[in-house]
N, C-alpha and C positions, 0 to 999 in steps of 0.2 A: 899644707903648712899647719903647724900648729901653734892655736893662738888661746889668746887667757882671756876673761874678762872683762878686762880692762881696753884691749885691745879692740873685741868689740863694740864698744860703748867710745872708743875715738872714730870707728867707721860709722857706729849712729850720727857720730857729732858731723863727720862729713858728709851725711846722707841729707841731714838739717840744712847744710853748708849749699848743696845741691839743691833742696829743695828751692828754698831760698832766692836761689838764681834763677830757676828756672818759672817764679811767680813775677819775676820783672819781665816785662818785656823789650828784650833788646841782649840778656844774657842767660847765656847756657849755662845746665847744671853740667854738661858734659863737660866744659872748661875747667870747673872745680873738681870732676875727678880726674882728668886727667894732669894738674897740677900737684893735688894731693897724695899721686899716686897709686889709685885704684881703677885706673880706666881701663887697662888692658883685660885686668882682672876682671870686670864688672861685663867686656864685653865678652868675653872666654863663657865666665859660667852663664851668662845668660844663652849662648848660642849653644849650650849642653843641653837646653829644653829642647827633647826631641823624643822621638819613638824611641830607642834607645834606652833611655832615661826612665819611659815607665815601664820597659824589660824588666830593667833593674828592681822596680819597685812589686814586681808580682815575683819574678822571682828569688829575688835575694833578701827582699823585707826592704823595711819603711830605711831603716840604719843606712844599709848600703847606699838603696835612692839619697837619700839627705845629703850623702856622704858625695855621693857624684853631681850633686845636684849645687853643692858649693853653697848649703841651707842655711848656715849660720850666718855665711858673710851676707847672701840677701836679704836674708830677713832683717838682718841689724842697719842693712844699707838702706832696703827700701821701707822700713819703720820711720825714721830718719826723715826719710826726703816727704813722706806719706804727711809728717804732720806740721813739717816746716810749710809744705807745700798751700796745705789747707789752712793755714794761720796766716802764715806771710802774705797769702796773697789780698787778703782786705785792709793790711796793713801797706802795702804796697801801690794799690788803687790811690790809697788815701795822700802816703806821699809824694805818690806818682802827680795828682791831681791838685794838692798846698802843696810842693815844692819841690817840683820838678828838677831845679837845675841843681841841687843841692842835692839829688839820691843821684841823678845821672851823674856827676861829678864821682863821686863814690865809685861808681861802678865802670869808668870811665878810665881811672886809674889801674885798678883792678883787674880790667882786660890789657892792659899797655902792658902791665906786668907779665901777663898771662904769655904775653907775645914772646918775649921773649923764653921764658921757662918751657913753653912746647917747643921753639924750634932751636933750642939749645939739644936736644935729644935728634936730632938730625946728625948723624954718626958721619957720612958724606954727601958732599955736594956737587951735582953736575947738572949739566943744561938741561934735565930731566924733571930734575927737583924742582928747580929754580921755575917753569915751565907749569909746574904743578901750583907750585906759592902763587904765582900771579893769577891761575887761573881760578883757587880758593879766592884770594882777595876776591877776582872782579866777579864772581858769583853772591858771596856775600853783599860785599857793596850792589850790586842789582837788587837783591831782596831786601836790603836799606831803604829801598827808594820804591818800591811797590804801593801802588795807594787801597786806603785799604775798603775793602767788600762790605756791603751790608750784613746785618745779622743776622742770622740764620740760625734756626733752632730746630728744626726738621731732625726727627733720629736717624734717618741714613746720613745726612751732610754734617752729622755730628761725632759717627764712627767714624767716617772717612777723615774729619778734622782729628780726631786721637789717633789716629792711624801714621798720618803724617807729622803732624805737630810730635810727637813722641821719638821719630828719626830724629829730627832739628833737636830735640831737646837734649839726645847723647852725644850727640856730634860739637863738638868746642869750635865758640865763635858763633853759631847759630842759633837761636834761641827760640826756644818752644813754645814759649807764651806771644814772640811779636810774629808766628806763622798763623798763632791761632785769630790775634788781630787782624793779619792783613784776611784770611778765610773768613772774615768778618761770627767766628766764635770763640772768642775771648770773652765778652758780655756774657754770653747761654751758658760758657762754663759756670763762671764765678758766682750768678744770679741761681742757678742750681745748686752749687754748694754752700752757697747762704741759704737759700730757702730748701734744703736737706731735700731734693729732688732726688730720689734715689735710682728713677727709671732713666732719667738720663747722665747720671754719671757711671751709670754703670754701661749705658751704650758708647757713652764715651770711651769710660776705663777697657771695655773689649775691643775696643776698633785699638786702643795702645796699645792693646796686649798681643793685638796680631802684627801690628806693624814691628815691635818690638823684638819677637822672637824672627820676623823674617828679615829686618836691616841689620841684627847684630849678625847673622850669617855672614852676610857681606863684609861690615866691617872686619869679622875675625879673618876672612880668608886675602885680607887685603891688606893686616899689620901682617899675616904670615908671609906674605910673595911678595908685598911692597911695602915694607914695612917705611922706609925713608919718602918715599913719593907719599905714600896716605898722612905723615907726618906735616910733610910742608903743603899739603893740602889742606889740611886741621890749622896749620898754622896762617894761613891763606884767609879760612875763614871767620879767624880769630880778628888779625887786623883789616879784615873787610867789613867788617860789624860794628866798629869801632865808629863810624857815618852814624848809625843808631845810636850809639850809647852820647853822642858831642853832647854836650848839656844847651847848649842855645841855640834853638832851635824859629823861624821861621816857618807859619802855616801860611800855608798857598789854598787850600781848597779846605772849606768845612761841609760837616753834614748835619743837618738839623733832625731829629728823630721829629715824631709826632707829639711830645712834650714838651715841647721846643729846645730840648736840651741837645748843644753845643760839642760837636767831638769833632777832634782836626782828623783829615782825611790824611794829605799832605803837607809834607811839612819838608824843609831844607836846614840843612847845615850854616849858624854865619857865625861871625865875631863876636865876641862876647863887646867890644868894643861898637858894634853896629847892632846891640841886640835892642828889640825897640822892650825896654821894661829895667828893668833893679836888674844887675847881671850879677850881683853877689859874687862877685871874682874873688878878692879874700877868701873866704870861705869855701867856695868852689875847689879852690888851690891846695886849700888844708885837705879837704875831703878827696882830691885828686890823690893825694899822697898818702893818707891812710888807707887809699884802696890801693894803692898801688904795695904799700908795705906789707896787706893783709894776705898776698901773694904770696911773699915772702916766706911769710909763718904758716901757711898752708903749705908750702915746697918743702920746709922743712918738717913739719909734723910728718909729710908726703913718705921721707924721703930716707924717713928713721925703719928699721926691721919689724911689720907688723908678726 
């Protein structure tokens, strides 16, 4: 397809949009492209990384590669995600940590929207589909409820965390940053890209880059042959995630580091009305609905002819 300038610098903004989501833990950047309309896209050219692909490139020159390689729209996508990613996410620690129930709120809306907008793209429904929905949900919802792992900073157990964490993070409804929490390395990322650790973001970034090129396989050969079941499975574990994003939240178990510093293990879902603290519901409510409308404008920017 052919696109202009302009066009690319709206796929950066959603690459930002991605990034973004997938610095919180508890939401997928893959729900934002698949809202905004570039998910199919994003998993096609990436599963074009192949042998193949550098035929192209010794024999037909750099152009043609670029050209099968789908170079523009990644580059602008994952620019995009690259620097929201590395920003947002100490900005997200932070609100994560002063005001928790008021970003969860936000993004709590944001995925209820999300619900519906992927399984409206469900063309038909039979006891197949329906089969697949509940069995996303009650997957997601299990990895809701996983308690989470010590820290680990080991470079093998930190490839194998980008390896994995990086499927979760394209996939809508699952979220890449609360896998690398419960793997107990969410901490070794963030603490290396603050202190510009380059040997292990790079063991990291390689262990995503192999998980990456081998689960989008899957995904493409799974919108191809089931393209309705993989949907209501996406959509499955969109509202099974939704246990993670509740903003009032109950901790059951903590863990003490050796600085005596305080992180919930687990934690449950309650009432904002049985929450033991400020439940901030006004405001909760507002920020529910502007995450939930921010959907909206994302489906539509989505949904216009890039």
């Amino acid at each position: 397809m052919q696109r202009r300038l302009i066009d690319y610098f709206i796929i950066s903004l959603k690459g930002l949009a991605m990034g973004a989501a997938d610095a919180v833990p508890g939401v997928s950047g893959g729900t934002i492209a698949f809202i905004s309309g570039i998910y199919e896209e994003l998993i096609s050219s990436i599963s074009n990384i192949n042998i193949s692909l550098f035929k192209t490139l010794f024999s037909k020159g750099i152009y043609a590669f670029w050209k099968q390689l789908n170079g523009n729209f990644l580059l602008a996508l994952t620019t995009g995600i690259i620097i929201s990613f590395v920003s947002f996410m100490k900005l997200a620690k932070y609100l994560l940590e002063n005001h928790p129930i008021l970003i969860w709120s936000f993004f709590f809306g944001l995925i209820v929207a999300s619900i519906y907008f992927v399984g409206k793209q469900i063309s038909k429904w039979n006891i197949t589909v329906i089969i697949a929905l509940i069995i996303g949900t009650g997957i997601a919802f299990y990895i809701t409820r996983l308690p989470v792992l010590a820290n680990n900073e080991s470079s093998l157990f930190l490839f194998f965390a980008g390896s994995i964490a990086i499927c979760a993070m394209i996939l809508p409804g699952i979220s890449g940053s609360f896998i690398l929490i419960i793997l107990g390395a969410y901490k070794a990322l963030s603490d290396a890209i603050h202190d510009i650790d380059i040997k292990k973001v790079f063991i990291f970034t390689s262990g995503a880059l192999v998980g990456l090129l081998s689960f989008s396989h899957i995904l493409k050969w799974l919108f191809k042959h089931y393209h309705n079941i993989t949907l209501a499975l996406l959509t499955g574990f969109i509202f099974g995630s939704l246990n993670k994003v509740w903003p009032w939240k109950k901790t059951l178990t903590w863990h003490t580091n050796s600085k005596g510093i305080k992180t919930p293990v687990l934690q449950e879902s309650v009432s904002p009305f049985s929450f033991d603290g400020e439940s901030q519901l006004a405001f909760a409510v507002i920020l529910m609905i502007i995450g939930f409308l921010t959907i909206f404008i994302l489906e539509k920017v989505g949904s216009k002819k890039q």
